[in-house]
C-alpha positions as CSV (number, residue, x, y, z in Angstrom):
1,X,-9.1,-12.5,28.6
2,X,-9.1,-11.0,32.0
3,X,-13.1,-10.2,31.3
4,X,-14.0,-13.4,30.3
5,X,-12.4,-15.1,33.2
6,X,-14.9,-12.8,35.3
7,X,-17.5,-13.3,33.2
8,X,-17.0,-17.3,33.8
9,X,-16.8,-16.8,37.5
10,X,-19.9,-14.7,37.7
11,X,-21.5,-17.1,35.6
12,X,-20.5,-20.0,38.1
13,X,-21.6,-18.2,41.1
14,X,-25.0,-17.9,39.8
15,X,-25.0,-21.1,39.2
16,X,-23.9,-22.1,42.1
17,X,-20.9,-24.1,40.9
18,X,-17.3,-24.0,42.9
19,X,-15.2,-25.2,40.5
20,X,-13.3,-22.6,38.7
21,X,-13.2,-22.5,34.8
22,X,-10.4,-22.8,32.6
23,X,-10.4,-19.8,30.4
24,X,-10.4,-21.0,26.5
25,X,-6.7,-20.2,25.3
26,X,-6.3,-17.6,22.6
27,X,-4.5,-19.4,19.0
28,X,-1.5,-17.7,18.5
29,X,-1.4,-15.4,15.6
30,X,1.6,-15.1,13.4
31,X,2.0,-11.9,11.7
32,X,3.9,-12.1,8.3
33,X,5.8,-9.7,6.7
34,X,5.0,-9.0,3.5
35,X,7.6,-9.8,0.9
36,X,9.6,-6.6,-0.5
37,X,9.9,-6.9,-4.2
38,X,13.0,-5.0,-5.6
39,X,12.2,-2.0,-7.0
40,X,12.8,-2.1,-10.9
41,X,15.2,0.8,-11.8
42,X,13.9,3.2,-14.9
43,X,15.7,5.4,-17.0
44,X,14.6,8.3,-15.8
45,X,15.3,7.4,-12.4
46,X,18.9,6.7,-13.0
47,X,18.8,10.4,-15.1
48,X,17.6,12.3,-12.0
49,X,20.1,10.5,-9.3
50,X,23.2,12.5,-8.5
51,X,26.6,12.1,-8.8
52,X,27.1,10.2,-5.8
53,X,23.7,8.1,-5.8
54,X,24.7,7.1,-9.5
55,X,28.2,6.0,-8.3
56,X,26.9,4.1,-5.4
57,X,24.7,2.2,-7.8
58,X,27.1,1.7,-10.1
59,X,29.4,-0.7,-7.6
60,X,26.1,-2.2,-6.8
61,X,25.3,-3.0,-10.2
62,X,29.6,-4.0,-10.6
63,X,31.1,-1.3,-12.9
64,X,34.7,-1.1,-12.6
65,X,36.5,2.8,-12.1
66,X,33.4,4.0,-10.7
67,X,35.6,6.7,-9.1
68,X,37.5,7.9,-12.0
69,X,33.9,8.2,-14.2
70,X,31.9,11.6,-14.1
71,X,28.0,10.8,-13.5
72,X,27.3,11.5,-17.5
73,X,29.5,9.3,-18.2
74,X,28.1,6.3,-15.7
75,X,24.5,7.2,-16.4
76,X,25.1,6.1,-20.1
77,X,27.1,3.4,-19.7
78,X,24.1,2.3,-16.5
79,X,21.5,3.0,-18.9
80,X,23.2,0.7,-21.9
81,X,24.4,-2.2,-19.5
82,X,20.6,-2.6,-17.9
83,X,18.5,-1.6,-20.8
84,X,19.9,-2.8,-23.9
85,X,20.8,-6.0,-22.8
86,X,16.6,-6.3,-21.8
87,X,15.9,-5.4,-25.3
């Protein structure tokens, strides 16, 4: 901006003019994020998240006695809630 604003000035001076020239304004640019999609959740990606990961997904997903489960046991019930109902 600050170059042509010189430029414009150097130009006018040449030219002899005294009036000073508006520099053209710049459009503003907004930037957009680009849209996250949820990640779709496999099989095997609930089969190699730990014990605590699976828990954690488990109250995510609304499972009740998340606590009292072992990992096993709320992989399989994970796996049969979200993939047999798609089926």
């Amino acid at each position: 901006m600050l170059l042509y604003m010189m430029e414009q000035q150097n130009k006018n001076k040449a030219e002899g003019a005294t009036e000073k020239v508006a520099p053209k304004p710049i459009p503003e640019v907004k930037e957009e994020k680009p849209k996250v999609e949820e990640k779709q959740v496999t099989r095997a990606d609930i089969m190699k998240m730990n014990a605590a990961t699976v828990k954690a997904f488990a109250k995510e997903q609304g499972l009740d006695d998340v606590d009292e489960k072992s990992g096993a046991e709320l992989k399989r019930i994970l796996i049969d809630k979200l993939f047999e109902e798609s089926e």
